[in-house]
gemmi code that builds the backbone of each chain (N, CA, C; Angstrom):
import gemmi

chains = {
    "A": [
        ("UNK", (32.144, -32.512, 10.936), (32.512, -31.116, 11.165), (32.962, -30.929, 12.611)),
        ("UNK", (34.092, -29.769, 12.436), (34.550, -29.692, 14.298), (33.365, -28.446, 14.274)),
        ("UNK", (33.093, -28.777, 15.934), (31.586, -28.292, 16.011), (32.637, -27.045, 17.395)),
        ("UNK", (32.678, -25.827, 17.004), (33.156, -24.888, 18.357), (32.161, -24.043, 18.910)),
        ("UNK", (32.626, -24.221, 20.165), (31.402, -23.774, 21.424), (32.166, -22.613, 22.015)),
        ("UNK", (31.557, -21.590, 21.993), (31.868, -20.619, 22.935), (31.209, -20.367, 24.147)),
        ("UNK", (31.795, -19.730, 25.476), (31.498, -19.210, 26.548), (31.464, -18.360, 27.236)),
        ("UNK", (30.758, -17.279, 27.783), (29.632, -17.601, 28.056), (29.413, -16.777, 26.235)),
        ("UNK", (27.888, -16.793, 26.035), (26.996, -15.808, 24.981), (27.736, -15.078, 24.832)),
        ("UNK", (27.237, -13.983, 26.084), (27.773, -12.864, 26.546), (28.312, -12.389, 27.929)),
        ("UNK", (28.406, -11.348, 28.331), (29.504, -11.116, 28.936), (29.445, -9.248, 29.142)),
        ("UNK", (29.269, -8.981, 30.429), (29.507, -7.700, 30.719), (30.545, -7.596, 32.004)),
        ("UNK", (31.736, -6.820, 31.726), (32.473, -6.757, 32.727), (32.707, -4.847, 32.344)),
        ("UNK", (33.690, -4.514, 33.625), (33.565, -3.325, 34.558), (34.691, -3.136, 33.993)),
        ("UNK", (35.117, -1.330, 33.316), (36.375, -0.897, 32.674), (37.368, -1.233, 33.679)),
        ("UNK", (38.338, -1.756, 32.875), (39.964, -2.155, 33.677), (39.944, -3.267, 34.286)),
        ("UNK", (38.334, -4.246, 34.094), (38.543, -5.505, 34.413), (39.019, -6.264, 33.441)),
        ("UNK", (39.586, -7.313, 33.884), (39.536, -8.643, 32.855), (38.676, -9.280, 32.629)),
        ("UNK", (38.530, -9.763, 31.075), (37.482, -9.977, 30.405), (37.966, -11.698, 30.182)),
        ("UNK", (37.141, -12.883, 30.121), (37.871, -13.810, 29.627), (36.642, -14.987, 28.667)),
        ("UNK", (37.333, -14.837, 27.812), (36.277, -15.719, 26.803), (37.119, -17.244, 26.411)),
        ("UNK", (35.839, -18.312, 26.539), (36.250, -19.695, 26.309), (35.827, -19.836, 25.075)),
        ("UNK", (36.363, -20.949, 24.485), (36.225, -21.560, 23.371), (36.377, -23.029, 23.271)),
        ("UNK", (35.793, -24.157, 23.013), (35.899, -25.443, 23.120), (35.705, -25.948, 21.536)),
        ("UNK", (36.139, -27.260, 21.220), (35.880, -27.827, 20.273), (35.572, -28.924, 20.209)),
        ("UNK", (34.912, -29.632, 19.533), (34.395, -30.940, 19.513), (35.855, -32.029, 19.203)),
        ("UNK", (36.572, -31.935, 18.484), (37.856, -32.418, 18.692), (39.281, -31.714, 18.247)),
        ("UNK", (40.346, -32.279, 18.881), (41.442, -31.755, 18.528), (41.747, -30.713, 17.441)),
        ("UNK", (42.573, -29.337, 17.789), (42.825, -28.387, 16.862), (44.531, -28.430, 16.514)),
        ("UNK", (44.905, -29.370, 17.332), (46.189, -29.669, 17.271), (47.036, -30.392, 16.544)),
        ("UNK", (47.947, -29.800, 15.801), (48.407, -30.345, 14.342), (50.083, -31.039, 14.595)),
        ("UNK", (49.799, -31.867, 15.126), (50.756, -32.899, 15.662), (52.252, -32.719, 15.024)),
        ("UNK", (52.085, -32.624, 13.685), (53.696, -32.268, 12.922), (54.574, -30.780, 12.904)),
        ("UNK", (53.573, -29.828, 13.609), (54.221, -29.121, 14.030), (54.045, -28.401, 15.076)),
        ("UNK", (53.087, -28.720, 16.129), (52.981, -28.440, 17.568), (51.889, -27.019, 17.461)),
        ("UNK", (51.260, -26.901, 16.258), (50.566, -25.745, 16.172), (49.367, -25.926, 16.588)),
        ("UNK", (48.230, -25.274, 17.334), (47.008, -25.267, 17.340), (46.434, -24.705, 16.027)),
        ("UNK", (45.712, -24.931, 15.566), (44.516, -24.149, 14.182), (43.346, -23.326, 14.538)),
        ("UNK", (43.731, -22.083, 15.186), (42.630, -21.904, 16.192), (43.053, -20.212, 16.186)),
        ("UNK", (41.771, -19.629, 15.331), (41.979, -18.000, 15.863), (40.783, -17.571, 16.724)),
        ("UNK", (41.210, -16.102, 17.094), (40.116, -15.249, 17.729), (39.643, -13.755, 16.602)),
        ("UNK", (38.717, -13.692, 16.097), (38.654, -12.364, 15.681), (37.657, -11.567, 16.947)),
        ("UNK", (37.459, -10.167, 16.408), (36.572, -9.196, 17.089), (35.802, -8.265, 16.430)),
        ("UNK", (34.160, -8.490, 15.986), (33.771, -7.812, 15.267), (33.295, -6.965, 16.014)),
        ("UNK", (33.215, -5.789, 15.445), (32.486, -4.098, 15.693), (30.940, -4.383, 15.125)),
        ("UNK", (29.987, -3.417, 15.521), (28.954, -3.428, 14.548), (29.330, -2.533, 12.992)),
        ("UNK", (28.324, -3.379, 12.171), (29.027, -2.899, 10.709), (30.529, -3.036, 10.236)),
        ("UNK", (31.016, -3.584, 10.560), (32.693, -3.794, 10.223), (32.723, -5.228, 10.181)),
        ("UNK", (33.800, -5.794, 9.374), (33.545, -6.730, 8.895), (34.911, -7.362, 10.419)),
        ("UNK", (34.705, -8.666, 10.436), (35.765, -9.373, 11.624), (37.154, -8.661, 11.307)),
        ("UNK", (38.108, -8.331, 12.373), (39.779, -8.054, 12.927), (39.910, -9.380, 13.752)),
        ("UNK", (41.125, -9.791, 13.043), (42.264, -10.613, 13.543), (42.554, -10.596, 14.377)),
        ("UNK", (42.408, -10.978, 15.775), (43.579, -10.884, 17.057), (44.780, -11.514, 17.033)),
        ("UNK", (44.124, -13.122, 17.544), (44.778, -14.219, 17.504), (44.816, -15.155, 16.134)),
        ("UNK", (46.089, -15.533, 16.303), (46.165, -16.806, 15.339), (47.403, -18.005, 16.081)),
        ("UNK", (46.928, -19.343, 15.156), (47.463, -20.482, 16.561), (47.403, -20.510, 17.473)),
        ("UNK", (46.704, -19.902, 18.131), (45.617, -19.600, 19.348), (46.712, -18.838, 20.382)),
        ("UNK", (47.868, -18.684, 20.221), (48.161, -17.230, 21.182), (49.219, -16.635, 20.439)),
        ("UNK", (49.626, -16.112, 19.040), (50.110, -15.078, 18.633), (49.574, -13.823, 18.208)),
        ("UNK", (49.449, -12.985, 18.611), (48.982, -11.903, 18.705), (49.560, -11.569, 16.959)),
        ("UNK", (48.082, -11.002, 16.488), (48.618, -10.496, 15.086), (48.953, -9.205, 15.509)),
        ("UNK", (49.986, -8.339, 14.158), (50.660, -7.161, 14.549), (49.627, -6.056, 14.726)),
        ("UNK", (50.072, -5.332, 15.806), (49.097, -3.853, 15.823), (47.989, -4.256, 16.377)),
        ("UNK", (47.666, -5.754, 17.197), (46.568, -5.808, 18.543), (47.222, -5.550, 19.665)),
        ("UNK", (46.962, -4.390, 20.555), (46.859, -4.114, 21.729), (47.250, -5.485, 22.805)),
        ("UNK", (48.701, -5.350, 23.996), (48.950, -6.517, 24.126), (48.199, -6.859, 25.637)),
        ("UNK", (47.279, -5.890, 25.798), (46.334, -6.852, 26.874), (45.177, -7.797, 26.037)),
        ("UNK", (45.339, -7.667, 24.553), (44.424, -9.365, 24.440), (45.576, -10.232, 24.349)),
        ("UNK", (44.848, -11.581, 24.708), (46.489, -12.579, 24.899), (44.880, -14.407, 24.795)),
        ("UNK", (45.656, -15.040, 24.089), (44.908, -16.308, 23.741), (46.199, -17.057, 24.366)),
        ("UNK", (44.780, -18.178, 25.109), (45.892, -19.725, 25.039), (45.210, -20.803, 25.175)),
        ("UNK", (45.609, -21.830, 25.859), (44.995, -22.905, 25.204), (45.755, -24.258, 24.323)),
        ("UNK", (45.394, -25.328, 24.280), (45.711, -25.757, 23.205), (44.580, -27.253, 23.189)),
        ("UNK", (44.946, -28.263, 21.552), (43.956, -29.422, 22.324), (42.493, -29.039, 21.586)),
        ("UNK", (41.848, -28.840, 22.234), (40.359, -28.946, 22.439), (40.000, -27.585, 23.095)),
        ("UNK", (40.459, -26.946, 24.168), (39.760, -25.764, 25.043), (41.178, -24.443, 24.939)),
        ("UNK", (40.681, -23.286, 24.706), (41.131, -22.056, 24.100), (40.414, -21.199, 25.137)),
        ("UNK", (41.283, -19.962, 25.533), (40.771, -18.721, 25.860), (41.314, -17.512, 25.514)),
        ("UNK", (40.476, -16.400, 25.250), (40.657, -15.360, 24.937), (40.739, -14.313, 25.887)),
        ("UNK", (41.333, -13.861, 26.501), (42.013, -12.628, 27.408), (41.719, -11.667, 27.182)),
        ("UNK", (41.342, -10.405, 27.960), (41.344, -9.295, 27.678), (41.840, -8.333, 29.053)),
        ("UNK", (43.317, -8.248, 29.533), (43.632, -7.897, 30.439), (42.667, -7.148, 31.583)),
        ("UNK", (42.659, -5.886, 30.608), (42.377, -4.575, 31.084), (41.172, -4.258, 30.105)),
        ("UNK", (40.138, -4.032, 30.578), (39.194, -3.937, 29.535), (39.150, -1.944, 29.065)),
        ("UNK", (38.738, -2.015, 28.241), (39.122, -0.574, 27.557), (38.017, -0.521, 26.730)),
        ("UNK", (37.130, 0.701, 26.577), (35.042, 0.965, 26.332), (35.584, 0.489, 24.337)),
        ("UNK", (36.553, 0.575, 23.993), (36.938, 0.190, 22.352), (37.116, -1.203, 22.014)),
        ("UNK", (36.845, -2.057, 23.572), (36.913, -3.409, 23.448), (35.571, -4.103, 23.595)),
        ("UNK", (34.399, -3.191, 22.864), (33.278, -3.881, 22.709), (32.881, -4.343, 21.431)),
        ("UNK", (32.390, -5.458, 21.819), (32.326, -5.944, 20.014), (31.638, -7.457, 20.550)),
        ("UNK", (31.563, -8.311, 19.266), (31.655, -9.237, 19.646), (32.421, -10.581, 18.566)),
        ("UNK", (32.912, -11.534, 19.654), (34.177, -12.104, 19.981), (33.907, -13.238, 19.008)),
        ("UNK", (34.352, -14.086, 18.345), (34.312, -15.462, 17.549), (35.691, -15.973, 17.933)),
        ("UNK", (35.450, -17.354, 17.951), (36.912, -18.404, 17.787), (36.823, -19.161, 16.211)),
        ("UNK", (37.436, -19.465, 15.483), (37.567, -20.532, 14.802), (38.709, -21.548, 14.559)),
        ("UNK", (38.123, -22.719, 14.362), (39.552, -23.596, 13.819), (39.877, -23.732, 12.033)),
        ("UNK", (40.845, -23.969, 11.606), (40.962, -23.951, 10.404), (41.562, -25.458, 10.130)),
        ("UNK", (41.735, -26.317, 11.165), (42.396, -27.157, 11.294), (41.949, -27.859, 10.010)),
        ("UNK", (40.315, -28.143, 10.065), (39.840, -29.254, 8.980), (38.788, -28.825, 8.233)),
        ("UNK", (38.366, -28.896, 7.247), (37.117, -28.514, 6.235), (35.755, -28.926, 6.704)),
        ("UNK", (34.959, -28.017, 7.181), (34.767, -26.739, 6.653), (35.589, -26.147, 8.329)),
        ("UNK", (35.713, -24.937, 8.002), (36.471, -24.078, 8.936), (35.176, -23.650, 9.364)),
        ("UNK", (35.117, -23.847, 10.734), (33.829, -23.539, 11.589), (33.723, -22.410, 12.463)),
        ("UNK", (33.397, -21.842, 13.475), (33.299, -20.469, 13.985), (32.884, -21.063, 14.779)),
        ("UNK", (32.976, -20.771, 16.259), (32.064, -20.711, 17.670), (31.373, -19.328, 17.643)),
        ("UNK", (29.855, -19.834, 17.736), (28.697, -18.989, 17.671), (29.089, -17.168, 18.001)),
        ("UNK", (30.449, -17.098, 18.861), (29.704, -15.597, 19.225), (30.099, -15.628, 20.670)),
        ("UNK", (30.512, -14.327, 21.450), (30.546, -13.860, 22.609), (30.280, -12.467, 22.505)),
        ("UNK", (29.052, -11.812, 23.271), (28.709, -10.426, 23.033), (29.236, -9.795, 24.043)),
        ("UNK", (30.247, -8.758, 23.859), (30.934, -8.514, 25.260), (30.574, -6.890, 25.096)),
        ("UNK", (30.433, -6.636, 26.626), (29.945, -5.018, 27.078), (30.421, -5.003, 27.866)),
        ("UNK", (30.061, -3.454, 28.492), (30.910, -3.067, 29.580), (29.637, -2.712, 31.334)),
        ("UNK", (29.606, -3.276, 31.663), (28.910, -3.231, 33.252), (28.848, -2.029, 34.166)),
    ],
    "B": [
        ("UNK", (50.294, -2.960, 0.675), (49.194, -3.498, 2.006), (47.846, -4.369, 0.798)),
        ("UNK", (47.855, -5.168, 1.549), (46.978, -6.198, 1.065), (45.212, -5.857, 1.468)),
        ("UNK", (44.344, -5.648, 0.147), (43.324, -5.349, 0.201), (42.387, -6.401, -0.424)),
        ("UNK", (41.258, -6.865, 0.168), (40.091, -7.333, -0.576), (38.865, -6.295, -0.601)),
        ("UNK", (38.855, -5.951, -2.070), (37.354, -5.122, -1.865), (36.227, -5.717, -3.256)),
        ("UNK", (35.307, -5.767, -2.089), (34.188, -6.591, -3.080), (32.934, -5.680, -3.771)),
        ("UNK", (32.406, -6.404, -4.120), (31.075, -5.536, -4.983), (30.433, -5.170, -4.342)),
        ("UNK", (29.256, -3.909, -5.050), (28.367, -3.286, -3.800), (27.191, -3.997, -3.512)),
        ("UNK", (26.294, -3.121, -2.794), (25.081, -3.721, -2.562), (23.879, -4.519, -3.542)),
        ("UNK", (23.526, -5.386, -2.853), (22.163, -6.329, -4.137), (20.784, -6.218, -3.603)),
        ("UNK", (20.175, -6.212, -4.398), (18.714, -6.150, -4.129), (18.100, -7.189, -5.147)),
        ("UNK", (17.892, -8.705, -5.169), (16.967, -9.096, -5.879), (16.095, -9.728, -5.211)),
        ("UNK", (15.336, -10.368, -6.945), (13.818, -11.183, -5.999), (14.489, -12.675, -6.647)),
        ("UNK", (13.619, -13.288, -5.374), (13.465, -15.064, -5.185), (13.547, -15.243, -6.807)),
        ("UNK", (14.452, -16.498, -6.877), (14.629, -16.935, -8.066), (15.582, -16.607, -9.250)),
        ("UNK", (16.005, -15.257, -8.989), (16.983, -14.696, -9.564), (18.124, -15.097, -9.658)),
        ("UNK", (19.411, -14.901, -10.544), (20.559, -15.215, -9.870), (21.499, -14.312, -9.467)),
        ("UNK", (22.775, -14.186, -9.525), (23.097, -13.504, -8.928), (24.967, -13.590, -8.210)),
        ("UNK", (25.871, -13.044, -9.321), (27.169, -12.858, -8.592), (28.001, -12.289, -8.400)),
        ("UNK", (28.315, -12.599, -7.067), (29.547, -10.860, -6.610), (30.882, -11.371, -6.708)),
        ("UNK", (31.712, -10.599, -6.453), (33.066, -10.622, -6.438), (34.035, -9.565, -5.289)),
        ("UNK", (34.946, -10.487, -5.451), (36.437, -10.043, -4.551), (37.343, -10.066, -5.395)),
        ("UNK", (37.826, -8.517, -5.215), (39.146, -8.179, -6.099), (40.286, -8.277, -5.177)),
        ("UNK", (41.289, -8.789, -5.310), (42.707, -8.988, -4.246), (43.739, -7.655, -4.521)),
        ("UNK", (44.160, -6.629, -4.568), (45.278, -5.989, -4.812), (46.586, -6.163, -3.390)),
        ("UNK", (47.620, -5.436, -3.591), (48.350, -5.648, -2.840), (49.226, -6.350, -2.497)),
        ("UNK", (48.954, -7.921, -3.552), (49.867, -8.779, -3.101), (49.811, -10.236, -4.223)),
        ("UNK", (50.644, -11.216, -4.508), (50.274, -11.881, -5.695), (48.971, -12.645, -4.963)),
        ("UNK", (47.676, -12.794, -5.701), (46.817, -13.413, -5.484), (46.333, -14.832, -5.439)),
        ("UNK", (47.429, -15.556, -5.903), (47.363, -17.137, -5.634), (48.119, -17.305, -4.398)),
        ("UNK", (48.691, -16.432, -3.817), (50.021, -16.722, -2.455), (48.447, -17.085, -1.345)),
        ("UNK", (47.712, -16.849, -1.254), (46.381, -17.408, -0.574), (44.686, -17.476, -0.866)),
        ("UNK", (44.825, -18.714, -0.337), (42.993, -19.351, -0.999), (42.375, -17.483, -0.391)),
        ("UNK", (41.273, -18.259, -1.273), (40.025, -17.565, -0.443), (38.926, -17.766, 0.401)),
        ("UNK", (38.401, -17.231, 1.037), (37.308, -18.151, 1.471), (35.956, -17.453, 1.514)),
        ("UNK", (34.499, -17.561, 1.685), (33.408, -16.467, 1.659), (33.263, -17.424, 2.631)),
        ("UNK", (32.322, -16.616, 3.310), (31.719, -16.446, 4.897), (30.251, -15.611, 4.983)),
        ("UNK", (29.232, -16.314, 5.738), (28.309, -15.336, 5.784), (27.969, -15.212, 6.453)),
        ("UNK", (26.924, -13.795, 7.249), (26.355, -13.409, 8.175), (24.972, -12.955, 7.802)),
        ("UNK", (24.394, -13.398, 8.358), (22.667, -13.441, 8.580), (22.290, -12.023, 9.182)),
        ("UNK", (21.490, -11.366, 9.502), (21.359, -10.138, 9.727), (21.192, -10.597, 11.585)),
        ("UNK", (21.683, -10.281, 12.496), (22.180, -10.231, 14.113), (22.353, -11.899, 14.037)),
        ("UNK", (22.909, -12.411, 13.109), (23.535, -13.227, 13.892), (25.243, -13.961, 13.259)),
        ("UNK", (25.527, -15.181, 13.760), (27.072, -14.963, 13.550), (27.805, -15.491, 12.279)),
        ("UNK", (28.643, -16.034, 12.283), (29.943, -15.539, 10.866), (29.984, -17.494, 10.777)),
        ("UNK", (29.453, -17.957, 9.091), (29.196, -19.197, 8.701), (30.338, -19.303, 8.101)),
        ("UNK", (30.907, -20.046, 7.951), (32.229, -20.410, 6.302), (31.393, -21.144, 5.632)),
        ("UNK", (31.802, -20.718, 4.075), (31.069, -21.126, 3.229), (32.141, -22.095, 2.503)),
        ("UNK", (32.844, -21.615, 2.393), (33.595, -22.183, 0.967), (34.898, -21.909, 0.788)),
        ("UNK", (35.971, -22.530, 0.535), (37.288, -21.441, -0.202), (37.440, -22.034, -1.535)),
        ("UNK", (38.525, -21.182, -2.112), (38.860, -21.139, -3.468), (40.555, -21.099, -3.018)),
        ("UNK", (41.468, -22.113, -4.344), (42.485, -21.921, -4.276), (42.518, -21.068, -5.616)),
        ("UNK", (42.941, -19.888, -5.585), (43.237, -19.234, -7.023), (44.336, -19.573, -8.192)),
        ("UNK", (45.746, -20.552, -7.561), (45.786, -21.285, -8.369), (45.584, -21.914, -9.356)),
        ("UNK", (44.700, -22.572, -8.703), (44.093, -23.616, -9.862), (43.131, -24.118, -10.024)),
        ("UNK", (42.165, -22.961, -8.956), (40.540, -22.664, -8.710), (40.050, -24.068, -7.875)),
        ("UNK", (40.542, -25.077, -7.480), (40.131, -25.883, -6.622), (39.531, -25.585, -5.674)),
        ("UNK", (38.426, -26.062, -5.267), (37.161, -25.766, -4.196), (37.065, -26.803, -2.990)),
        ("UNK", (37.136, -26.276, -1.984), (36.319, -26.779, -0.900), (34.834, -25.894, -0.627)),
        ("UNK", (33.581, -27.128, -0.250), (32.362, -26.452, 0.432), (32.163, -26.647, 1.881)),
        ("UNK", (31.598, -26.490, 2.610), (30.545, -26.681, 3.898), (29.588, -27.226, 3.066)),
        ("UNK", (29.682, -28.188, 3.861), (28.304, -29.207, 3.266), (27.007, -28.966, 3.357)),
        ("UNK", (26.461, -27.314, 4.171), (25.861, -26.294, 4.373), (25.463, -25.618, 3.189)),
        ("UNK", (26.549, -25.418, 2.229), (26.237, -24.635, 1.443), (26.759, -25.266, 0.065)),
        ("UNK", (27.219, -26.649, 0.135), (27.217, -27.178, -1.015), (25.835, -27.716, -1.983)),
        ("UNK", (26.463, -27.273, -3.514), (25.247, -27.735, -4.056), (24.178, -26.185, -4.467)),
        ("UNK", (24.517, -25.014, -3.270), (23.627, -24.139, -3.070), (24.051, -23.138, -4.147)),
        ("UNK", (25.787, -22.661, -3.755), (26.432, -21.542, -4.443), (27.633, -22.389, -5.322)),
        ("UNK", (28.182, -21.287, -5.575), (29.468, -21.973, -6.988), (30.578, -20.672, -6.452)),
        ("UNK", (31.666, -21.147, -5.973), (33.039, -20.612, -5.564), (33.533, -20.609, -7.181)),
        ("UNK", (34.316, -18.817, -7.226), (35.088, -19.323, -8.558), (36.012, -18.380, -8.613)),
        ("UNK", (37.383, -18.295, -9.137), (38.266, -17.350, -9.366), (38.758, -17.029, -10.934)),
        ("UNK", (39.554, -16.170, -11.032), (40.078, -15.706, -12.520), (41.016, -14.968, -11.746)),
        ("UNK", (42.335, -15.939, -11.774), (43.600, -15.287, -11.494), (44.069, -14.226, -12.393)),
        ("UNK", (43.901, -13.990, -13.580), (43.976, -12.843, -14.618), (43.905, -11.670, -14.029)),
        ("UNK", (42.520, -11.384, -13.365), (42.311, -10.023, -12.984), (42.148, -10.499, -10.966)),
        ("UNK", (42.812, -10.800, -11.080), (42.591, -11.270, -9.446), (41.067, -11.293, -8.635)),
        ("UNK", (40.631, -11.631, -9.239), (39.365, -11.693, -8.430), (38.397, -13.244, -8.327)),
        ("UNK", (37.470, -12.987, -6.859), (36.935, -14.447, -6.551), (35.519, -14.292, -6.685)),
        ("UNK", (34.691, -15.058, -6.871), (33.396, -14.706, -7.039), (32.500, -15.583, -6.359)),
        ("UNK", (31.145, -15.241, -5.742), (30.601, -16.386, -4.727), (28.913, -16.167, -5.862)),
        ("UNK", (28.268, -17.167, -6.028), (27.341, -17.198, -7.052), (26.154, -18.033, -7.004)),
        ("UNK", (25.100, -17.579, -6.993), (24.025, -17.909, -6.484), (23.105, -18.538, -8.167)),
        ("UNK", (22.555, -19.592, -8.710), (21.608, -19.759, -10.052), (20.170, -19.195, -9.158)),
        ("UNK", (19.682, -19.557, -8.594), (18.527, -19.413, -7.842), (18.821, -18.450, -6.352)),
        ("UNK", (18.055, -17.376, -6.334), (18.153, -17.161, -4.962), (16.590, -17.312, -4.007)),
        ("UNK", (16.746, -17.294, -2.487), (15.786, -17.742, -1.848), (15.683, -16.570, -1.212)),
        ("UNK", (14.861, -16.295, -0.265), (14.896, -15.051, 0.487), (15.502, -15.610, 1.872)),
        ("UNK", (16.220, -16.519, 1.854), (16.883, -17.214, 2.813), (18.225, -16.618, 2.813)),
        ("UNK", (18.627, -16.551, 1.574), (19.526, -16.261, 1.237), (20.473, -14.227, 1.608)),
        ("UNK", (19.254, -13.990, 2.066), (19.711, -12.384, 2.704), (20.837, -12.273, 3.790)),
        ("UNK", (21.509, -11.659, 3.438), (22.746, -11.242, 3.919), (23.966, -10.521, 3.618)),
        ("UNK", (25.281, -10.606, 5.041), (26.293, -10.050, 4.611), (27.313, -10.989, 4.032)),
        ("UNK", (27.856, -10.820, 3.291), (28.759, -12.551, 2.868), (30.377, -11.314, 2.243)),
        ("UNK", (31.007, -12.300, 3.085), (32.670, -11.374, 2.818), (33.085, -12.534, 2.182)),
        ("UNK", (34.484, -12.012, 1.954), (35.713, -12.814, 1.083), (36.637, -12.763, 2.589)),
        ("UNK", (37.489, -13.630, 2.792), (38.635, -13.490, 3.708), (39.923, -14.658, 3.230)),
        ("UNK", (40.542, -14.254, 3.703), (41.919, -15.243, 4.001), (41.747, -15.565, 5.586)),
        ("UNK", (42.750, -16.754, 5.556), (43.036, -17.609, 6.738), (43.992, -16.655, 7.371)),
        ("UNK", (44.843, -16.249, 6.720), (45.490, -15.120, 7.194), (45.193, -13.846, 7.922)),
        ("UNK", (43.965, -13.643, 7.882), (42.984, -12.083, 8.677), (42.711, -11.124, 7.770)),
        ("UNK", (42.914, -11.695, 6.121), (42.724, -10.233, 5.760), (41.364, -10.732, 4.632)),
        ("UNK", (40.229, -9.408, 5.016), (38.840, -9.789, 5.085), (38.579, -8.226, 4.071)),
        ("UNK", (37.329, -8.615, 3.275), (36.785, -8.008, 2.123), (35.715, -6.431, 3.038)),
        ("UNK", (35.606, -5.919, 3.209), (34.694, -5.083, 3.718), (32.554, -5.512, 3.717)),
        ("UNK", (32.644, -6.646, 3.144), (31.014, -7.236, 2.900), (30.508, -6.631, 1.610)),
        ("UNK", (29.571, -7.511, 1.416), (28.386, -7.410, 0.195), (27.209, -7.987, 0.540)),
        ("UNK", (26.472, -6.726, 0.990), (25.058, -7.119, 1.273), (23.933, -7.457, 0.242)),
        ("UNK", (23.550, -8.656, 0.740), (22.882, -9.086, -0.568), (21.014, -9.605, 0.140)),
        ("UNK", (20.445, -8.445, -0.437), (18.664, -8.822, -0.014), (18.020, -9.186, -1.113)),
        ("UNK", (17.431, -10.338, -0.877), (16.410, -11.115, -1.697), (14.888, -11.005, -0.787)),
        ("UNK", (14.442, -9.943, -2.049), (12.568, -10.104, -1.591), (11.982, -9.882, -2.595)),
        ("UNK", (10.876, -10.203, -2.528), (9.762, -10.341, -3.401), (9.308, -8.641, -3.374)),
    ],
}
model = gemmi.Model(1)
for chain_id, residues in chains.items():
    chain = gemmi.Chain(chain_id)
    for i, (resn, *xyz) in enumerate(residues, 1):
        res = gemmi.Residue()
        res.name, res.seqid = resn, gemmi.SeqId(i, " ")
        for name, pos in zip(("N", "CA", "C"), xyz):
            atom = gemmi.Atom()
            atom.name, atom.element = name, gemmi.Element(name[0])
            atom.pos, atom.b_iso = gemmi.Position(*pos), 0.0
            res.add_atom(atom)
        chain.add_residue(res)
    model.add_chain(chain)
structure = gemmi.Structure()
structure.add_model(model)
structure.setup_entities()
């Protein structure tokens, strides 16, 4: 199993700061035949089920706000959050889909300071 | 617009069995697997399993193989995640999603004595 690590837990930063979340993997998410990473970001709310940010680790799905921004590729991923805004609390997951089973990095609990 | 909405809430006891479902509208329902995912009460988002609706072919997490039974009926578009025995281990939120971002609203499922 690819085993993904997130960084830090958690995370409190100050409105209109930048927020920045890591993501690592135990190996490659990188799909050699077509230069894609396998690697999203969702953002869960409490009670709401996960939203899509990222997919291939920096296309922004449609209708996310464009201060989140992912990149990365390989093995190590980050998740951006320009400008932080009090509707950008939640907390953060990466996953790869690259190989079976599709795994999740534990979690980033992000607040505001 | 592409919707997954699943069954409501469960309440059984240890030993019981027990299965929910994801209905797909919105869009042809073999154009993507499925997958269930679960969440433990405060903590984070497991993959369990997908389903190709196709032709119902299964992948597990070797986590949860053996445990539950992935199954579809392209007829009425829907996926089903299925428990013969339940444990009180087994309490939780467990969604349906695509690889794509589009995710079931949850089905909370409590097992107690």
């Amino acid at each position: 199993d690819i085993v993904m690590t997130q960084s830090p837990d958690s995370l409190a930063v100050s409105l209109g700061e930048r927020a920045t979340i890591n993501c690592k993997s135990s190996q490659s998410v990188l799909y050699s035949s077509n230069s894609k990473n396998y690697l999203t970001w969702y953002q869960q709310k409490p009670g709401q089920p996960p939203k899509l940010l990222i997919y291939w680790a920096s296309t922004r799905e449609s209708g996310v706000p464009d201060r989140f921004s992912g990149s990365g590729s390989g093995t190590d991923f980050t998740l951006t959050i320009s400008s932080l805004r009090a509707e950008d609390v939640a907390v953060y997951y990466c996953q790869q889909y690259y190989s079976i089973p599709y795994t999740f990095g534990q979690g980033t609990k992000l607040e505001i300071k | 617009e592409v919707q997954l909405v699943q069954s409501g809430a469960e309440v059984k006891k240890p030993g019981e069995s027990l299965r929910i479902s994801c209905k797909g509208s919105g869009y042809s329902f073999t154009s993507y697997w499925i997958s269930w995912v679960r969440q433990m009460p405060g903590k984070g988002l497991e993959w369990m399993g997908r389903i190709d609706p196709t032709d119902s072919y299964t992948n597990y997490s070797p986590t949860f193989q053996g445990h539950v039974t992935i199954s579809a009926d392209k007829s009425i578009s829907t996926a089903y995640l299925q428990w013969s025995s339940l444990k009180a281990s087994d309490t939780a939120m467990y969604y349906c999603a695509t690889v794509e971002g589009f995710w079931g609203q949850g089905t909370l499922v409590t097992v107690s004595s």
